[in-house]
C-alpha positions, -999 to +999 in steps of 0.1 A: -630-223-059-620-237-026-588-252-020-598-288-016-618-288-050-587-272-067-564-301-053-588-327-060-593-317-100-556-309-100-545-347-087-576-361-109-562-343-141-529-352-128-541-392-123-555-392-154-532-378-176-502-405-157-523-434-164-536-423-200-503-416-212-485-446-191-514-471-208-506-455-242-470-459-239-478-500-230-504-506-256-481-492-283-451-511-270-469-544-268-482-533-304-443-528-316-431-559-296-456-585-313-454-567-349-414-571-345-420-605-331-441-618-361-423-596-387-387-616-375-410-650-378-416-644-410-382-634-420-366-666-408-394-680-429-385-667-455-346-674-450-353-707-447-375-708-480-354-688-497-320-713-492-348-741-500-352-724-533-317-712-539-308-754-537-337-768-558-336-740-584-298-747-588-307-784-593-330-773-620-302-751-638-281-780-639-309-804-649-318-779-679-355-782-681-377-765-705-392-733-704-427-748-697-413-777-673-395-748-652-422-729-650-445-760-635-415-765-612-412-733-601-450-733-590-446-765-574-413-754-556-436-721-539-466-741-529-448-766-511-429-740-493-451-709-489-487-720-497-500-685-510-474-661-493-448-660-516-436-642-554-408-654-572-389-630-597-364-638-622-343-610-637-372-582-632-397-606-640-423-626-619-420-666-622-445-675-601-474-649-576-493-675-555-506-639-534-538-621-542-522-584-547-501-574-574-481-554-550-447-563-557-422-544-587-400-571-593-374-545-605-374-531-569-336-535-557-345-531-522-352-572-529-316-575-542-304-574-509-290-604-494-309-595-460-340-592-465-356-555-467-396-550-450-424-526-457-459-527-450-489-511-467-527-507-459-546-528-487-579-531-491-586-528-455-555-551-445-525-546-433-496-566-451-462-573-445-439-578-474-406-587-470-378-596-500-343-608-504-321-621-533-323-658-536-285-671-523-275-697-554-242-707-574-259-693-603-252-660-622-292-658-624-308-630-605-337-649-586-358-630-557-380-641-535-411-616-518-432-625-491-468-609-481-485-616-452-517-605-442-508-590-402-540-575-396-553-598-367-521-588-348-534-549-354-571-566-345-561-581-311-542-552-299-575-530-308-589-559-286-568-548-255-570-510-261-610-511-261-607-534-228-581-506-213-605-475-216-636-499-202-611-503-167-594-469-169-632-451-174-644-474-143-616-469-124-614-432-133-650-427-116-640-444-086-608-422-082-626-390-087-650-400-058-623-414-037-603-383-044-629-355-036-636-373-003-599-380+011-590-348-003-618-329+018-611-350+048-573-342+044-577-308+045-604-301+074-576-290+092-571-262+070-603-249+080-596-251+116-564-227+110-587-200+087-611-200+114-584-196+141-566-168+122-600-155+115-606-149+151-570-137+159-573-108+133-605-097+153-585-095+185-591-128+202-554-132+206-558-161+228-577-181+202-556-212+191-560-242+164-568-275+178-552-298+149-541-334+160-528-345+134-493-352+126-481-345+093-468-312+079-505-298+086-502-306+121-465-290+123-481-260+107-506-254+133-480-259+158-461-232+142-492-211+138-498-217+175-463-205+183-471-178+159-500-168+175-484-171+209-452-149+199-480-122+182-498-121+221-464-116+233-452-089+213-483-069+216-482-073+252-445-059+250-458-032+224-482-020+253-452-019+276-432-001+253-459+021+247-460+028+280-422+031+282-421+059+252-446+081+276-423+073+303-391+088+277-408+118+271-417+128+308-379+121+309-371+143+285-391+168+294-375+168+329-341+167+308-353+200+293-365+215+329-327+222+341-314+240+313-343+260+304-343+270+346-306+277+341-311+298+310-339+320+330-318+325+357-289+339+340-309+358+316-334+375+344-299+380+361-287+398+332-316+420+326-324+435+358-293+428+378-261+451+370-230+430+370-194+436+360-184+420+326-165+388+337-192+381+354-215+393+322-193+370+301-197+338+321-233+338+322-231+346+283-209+314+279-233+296+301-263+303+287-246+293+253-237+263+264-269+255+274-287+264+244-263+241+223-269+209+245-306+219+239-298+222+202-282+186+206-312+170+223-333+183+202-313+174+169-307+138+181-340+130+191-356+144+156-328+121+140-339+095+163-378+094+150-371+105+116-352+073+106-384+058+105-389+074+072-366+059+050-377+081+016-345+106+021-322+077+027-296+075-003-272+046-009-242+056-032-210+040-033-186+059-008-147+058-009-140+049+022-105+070+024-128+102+014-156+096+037-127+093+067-111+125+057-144+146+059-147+132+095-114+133+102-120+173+088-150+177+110-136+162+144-103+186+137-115+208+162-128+189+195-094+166+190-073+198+189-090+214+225-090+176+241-051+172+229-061+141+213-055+129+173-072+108+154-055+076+130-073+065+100-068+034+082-090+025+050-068+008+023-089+020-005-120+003+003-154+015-008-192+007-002-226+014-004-237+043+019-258+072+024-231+093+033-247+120+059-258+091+081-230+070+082-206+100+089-234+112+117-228+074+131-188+078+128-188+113+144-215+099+171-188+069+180-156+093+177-172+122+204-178+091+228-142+085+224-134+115+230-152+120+261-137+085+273-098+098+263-076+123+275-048+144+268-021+127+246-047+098+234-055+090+197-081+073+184-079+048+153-111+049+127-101+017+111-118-002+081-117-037+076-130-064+055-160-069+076-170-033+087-157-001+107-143+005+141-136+029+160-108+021+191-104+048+218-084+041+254-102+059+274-119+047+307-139+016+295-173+006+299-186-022+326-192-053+310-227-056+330-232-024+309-223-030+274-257-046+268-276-015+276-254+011+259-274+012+226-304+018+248-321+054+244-311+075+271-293+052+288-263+066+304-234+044+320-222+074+343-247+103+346-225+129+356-200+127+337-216+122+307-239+155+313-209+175+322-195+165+288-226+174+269-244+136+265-279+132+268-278+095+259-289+089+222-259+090+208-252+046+205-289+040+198-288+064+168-259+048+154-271+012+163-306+023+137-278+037+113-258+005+112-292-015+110-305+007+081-267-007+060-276-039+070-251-037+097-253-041+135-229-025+162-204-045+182-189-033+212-159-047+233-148-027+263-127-029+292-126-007+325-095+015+326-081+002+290-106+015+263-136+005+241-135-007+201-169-001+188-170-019+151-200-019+128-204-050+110-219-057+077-239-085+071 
């Protein structure tokens, strides 16, 4: 079902079931409010008749008249008060029914009540209302006094107004549906525009655009689906460029490869067919081994560069921080000891979630690059904190116009020296995919001559 139909049956339903429910709710107020209206009519009615009575009965107790006369006086006493609405009781018996029904118990103490009680029944096709109190009178005698009134044209008329409701809510329902369909349909035609604009953008017309005027929250969407559509051109124009950019690494790191391998080749041919004394033996030995392990690092780094793309192995656990410090700490024992440099930790106890081979690859990655920067007699502090982990060195600082491009692949911010000390490069922007992989991203602050605090902070 399209969209528009679905809205336009939903607000219908909808329309329908406010009004139905709202008309409802007003007929059977109005019904209450006019049966409470003429039920409290008829009970100041009947107050009034019943004090009436209360006075001219006493009269006739004092008077003392016969059985027969009282009786004759009691039936004159209702008619001229109640016409045919009224019963008159007298110690659990009727005195005087001028109603047609024979509804009333006259034992029934609900009409012993000085206020008068109210029921209503269903009779014969009407609906009565009988109200009762106790006649208020000087005398010991027990009179009562019952009223019954026929209330069925107030249940008539309001049977009146709910058959005229459903005439105007059924006319007015058609017209809605049709009003609704159409301005619904209308509404949403921009809709359509955007469909057929993303249509065409999935088949590679990334230039296509929606052309929606209007300016409610459909028109800001298509303005957002324009910029969307916009940003999508843009980034797979910069996906070509760094498509071409990867081929461009690779030649790179081929020609990183060329000098060691050429080294290697040259000492080992030299080695094989050249006869030479055993310092001489010994230094191209430690040469070539040098050589294989910076190959060993390139290649290590950039595997661990492509494979963090494939998140499968990756396994969060929560790490003591202390602990993880210490294996570092362990692992870095060595470098720090032939530099003359020491290492401070400072943890406090702290623990999070980590897969701990990667984040102590990242520490390790950050603490060699201080240790390249440092010298003799530095230290370097691995501090945690309530935000993330730093590492601090003061060695030679980094440019500022540089610090941008540091967590760039292969980037290097002195060649030279960073060959001679073994980099190739990937070090920063293998920890800055670490640090993004623990929702995390690397901060660096740096200063020429005074040292560099790298800190990954968690988000």
């Amino acid at each position: 079902m399209k969209l528009w139909k679905k809205l336009s049956l939903v607000t219908t339903v909808t329309l329908f079931l406010a009004t139905g429910v709202s008309g409802a709710a007003v007929i059977g107020q109005t019904l209450r409010y006019n049966v409470e209206k003429t039920t409290e009519s008829y009970r100041q009615q009947l107050q009034a008749t019943a004090y009436a009575l209360g006075r001219d009965i006493g009269e006739s107790e004092l008077l003392g008249y016969s059985e027969a006369t009282r009786s004759s006086f009691f039936n004159f006493l209702m008619k001229k008060y109640g016409a045919s609405r009224y019963i008159l009781t007298k110690e659990g018996e009727v005195l005087c029914n001028l109603t047609d029904f024979e509804l009333v118990n006259p034992q029934d103490e609900r009409w012993a009540q000085t206020e008068p009680a109210v029921d209503t029944r269903e009779v014969e096709g009407k609906r009565l209302l009988i109200m009762g109190k106790k006649i208020p009178m000087d005398s010991p005698a027990d009179y009562r006094l019952v009223l019954v009134a026929d209330i069925s044209q107030v249940y008539r008329d309001m049977e009146k107004q709910v058959m005229l409701f459903l005439e105007f809510y059924l006319a007015a329902a058609v017209i809605s549906v049709l009003f609704i369909f159409l301005l619904t349909r209308r509404m949403l035609s921009p809709l359509r525009e955007l469909q057929k604009a993303a249509s065409d953008i999935s088949e590679g017309v990334l230039n296509r655009r929606a052309r929606v005027k209007s300016h409610d929250e459909i028109g800001e969407m298509a303005g957002s689906f324009n910029r969307m559509a916009d940003r999508i051109e843009e980034q797979v124009t910069q996906l070509e460029q760094v498509s071409r950019q990867q081929k461009q690494l690779l030649g790179s790191l081929t020609h990183e490869m060329k000098t060691p391998m050429t080294s290697i080749i040259g000492y080992s041919d030299t080695l094989l067919h050249v006869k030479v004394d055993e310092e001489r033996q010994n230094k191209a030995l430690l040469h070539i081994h040098e050589e294989c392990r910076r190959l060993e690092r390139l290649s290590g780094k950039l595997m661990s560069l492509i494979g963090l793309y494939d998140n499968d192995s990756i396994r969060m656990e929560e790490v003591d921080i202390e602990e993880l410090f210490a294996g570092v700490a362990q692992l870095e024992k060595y470098q720090l000891e032939e530099k003359g440099m020491r290492l401070e930790t400072r943890a406090a106890g702290q623990k999070r979630m980590l897969d701990r081979d990667l984040f102590e690859s990242l520490l390790i990655n950050l603490i060699d690059n201080a240790v390249k920067a440092g010298k003799e007699g530095d230290s370097i502090l691995l501090e945690a904190t309530e935000g993330g982990i730093s590492v601090t060195d003061h060695g030679k600082g980094i440019p500022e116009e540089e610090i941008s491009r540091v967590t760039e692949a292969f980037y290097m911010v002195d060649k030279s020296r960073s060959k001679k000390a073994g980099g190739i490069g990937l070090g920063l922007a293998l920890c800055s995919q670490i640090a993004a992989l623990h929702h995390g991203r690397l901060h660096i602050e740096s200063k020429v001559g005074q040292g560099t605090r790298v800190s990954i902070l968690f988000e």
